[in-house]
C-alpha positions as a Markdown table, in Angstrom:
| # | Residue | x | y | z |
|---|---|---|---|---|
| 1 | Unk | 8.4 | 20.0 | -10.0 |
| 2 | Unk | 5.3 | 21.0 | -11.5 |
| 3 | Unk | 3.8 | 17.9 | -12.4 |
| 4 | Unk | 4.6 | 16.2 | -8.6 |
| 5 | Unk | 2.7 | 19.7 | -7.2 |
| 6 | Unk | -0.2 | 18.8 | -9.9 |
| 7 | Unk | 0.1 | 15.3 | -8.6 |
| 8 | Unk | 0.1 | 16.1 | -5.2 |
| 9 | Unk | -3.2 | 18.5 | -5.5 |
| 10 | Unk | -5.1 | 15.5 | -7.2 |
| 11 | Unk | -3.9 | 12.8 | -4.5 |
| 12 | Unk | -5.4 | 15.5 | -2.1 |
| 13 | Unk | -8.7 | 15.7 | -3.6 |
| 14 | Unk | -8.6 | 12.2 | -3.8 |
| 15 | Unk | -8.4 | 11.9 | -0.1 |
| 16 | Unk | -10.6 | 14.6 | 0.7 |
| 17 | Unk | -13.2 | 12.3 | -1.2 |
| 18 | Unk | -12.6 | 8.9 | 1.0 |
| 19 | Unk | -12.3 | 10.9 | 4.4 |
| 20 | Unk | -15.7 | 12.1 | 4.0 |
| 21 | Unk | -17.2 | 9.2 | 2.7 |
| 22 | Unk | -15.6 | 7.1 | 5.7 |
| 23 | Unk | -15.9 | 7.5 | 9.2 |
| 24 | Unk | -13.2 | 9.6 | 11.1 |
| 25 | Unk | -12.4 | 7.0 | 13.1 |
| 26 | Unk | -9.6 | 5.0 | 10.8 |
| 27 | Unk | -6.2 | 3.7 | 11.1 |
| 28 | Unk | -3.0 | 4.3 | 8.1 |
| 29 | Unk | -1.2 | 1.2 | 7.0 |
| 30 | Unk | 1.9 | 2.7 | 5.6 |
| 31 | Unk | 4.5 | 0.3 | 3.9 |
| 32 | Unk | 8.2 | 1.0 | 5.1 |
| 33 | Unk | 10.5 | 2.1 | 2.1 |
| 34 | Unk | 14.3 | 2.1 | 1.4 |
| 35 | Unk | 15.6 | 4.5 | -0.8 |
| 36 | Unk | 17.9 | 2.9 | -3.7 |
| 37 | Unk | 20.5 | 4.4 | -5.4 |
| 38 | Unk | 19.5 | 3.0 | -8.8 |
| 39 | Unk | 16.2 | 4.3 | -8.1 |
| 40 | Unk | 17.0 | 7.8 | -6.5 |
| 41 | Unk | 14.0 | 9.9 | -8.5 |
| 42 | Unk | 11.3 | 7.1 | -7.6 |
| 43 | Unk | 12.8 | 6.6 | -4.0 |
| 44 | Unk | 12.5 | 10.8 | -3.6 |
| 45 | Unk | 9.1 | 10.8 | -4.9 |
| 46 | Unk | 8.2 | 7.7 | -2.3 |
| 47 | Unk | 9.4 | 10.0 | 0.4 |
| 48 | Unk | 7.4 | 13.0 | -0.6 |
| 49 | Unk | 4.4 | 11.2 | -0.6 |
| 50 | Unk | 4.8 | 9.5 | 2.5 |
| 51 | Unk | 5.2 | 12.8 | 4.2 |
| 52 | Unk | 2.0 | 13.8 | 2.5 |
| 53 | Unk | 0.4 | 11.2 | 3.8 |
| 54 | Unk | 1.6 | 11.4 | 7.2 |
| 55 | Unk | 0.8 | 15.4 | 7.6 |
| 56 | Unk | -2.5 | 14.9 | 6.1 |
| 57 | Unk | -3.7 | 11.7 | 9.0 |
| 58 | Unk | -1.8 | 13.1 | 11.2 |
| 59 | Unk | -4.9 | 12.9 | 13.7 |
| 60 | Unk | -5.0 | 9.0 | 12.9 |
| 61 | Unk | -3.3 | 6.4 | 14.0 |
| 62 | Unk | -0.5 | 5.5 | 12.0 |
| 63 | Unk | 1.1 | 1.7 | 11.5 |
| 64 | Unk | 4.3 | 1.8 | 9.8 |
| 65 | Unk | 4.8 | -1.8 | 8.4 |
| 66 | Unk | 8.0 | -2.9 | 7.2 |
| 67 | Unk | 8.2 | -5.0 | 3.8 |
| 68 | Unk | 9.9 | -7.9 | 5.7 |
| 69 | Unk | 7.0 | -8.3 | 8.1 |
| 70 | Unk | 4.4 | -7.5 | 5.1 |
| 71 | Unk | 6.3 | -10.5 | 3.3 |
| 72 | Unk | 6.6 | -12.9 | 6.4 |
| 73 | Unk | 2.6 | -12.5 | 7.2 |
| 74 | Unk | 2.0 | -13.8 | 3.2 |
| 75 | Unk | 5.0 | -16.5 | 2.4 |
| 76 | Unk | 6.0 | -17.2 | 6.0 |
| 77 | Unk | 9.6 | -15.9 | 5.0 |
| 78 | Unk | 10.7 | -12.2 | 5.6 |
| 79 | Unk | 13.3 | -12.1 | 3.3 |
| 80 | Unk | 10.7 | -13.4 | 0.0 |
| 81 | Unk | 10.6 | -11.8 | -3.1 |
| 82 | Unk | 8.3 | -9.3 | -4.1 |
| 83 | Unk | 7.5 | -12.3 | -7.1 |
| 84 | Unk | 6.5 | -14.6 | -4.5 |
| 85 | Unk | 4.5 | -12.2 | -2.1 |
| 86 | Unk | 2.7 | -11.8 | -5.9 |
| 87 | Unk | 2.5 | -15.3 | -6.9 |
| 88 | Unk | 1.6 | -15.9 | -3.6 |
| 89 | Unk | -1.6 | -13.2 | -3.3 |
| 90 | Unk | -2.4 | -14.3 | -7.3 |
| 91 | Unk | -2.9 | -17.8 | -6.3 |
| 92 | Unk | -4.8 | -17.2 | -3.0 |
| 93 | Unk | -7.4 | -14.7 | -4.7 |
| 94 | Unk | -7.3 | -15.9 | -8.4 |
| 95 | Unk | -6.4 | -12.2 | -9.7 |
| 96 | Unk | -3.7 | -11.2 | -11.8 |
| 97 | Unk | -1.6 | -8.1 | -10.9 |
| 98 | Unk | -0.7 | -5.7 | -13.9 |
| 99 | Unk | 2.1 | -4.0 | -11.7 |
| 100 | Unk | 4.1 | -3.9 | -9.0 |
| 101 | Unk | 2.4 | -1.3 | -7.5 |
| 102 | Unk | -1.2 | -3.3 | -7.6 |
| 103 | Unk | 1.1 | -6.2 | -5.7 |
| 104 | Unk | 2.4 | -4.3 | -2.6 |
| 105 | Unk | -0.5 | -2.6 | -2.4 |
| 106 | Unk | -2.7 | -5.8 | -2.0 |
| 107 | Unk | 0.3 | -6.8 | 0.0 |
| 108 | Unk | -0.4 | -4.3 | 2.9 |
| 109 | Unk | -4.1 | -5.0 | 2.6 |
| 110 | Unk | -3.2 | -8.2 | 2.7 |
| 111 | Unk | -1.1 | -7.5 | 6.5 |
| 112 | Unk | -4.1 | -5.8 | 7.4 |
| 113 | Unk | -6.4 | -8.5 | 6.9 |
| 114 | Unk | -4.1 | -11.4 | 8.3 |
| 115 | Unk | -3.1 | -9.6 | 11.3 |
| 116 | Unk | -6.3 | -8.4 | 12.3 |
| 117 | Unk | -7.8 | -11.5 | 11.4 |
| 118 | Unk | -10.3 | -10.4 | 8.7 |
| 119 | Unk | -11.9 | -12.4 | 6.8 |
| 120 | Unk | -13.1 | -12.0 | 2.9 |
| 121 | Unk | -14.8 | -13.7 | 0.5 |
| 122 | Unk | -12.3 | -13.6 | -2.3 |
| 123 | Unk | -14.6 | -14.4 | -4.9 |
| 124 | Unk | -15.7 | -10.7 | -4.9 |
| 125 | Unk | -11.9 | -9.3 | -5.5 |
| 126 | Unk | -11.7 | -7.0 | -8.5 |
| 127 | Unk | -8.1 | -5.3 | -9.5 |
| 128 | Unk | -8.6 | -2.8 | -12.2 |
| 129 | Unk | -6.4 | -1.4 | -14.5 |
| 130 | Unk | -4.5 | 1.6 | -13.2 |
């Protein structure tokens, strides 16, 4: 228990940094998540943090963005794979993920962009180790 409160303190500090380095004015893109059996410490920790998150923006709008409309937005089907969302993202911006977390998290940015029609210059897109 701990080592999530040490965690939690540095994800804090974290955000502390990007709030005051960005305007005020922002909107959260939060991924939706289902809790799996087989995955019952990981899918507790994912729950924790998405209460963190929530308390902490509380002030800012909030989008909570299900993993089947995240996936239709980038294959065109809601029920794709996370492999395709990936190869899909990989071939569009010539990068290669080292994780599945670097994936869904380009995924949502990914939403973002497509459904508020931004658009970027993908030759500029760096994923760095985590």
């Amino acid at each position: 228990m701990e080592k999530q409160i040490e965690k939690f303190i540095l994800i804090k500090e974290m955000l502390d940094d990007f709030t005051t380095s960005f305007s005020p004015d922002f909107s959260l893109y939060i991924e939706g998540i289902f809790i799996k059996p087989a995955f019952l410490h990981s899918s507790e920790m994912l729950l924790k943090l998405h209460g963190f998150l929530i308390l902490y923006f509380i002030k800012h709008k909030i989008h909570f963005v299900p993993p089947t409309i995240i996936k239709k937005a980038i294959t065109g089907k809601g029920n794709s794979s996370k492999e395709d969302v990936r190869k899909k993202l990989e071939e569009k911006y010539h990068i290669v993920f080292q994780n599945n977390d670097q994936s869904d998290a380009f995924a949502l940015m990914e939403y973002y962009l497509l459904s508020n029609k931004v658009q970027v210059d993908n030759r500029n897109i760096d994923v760095r180790k985590t």
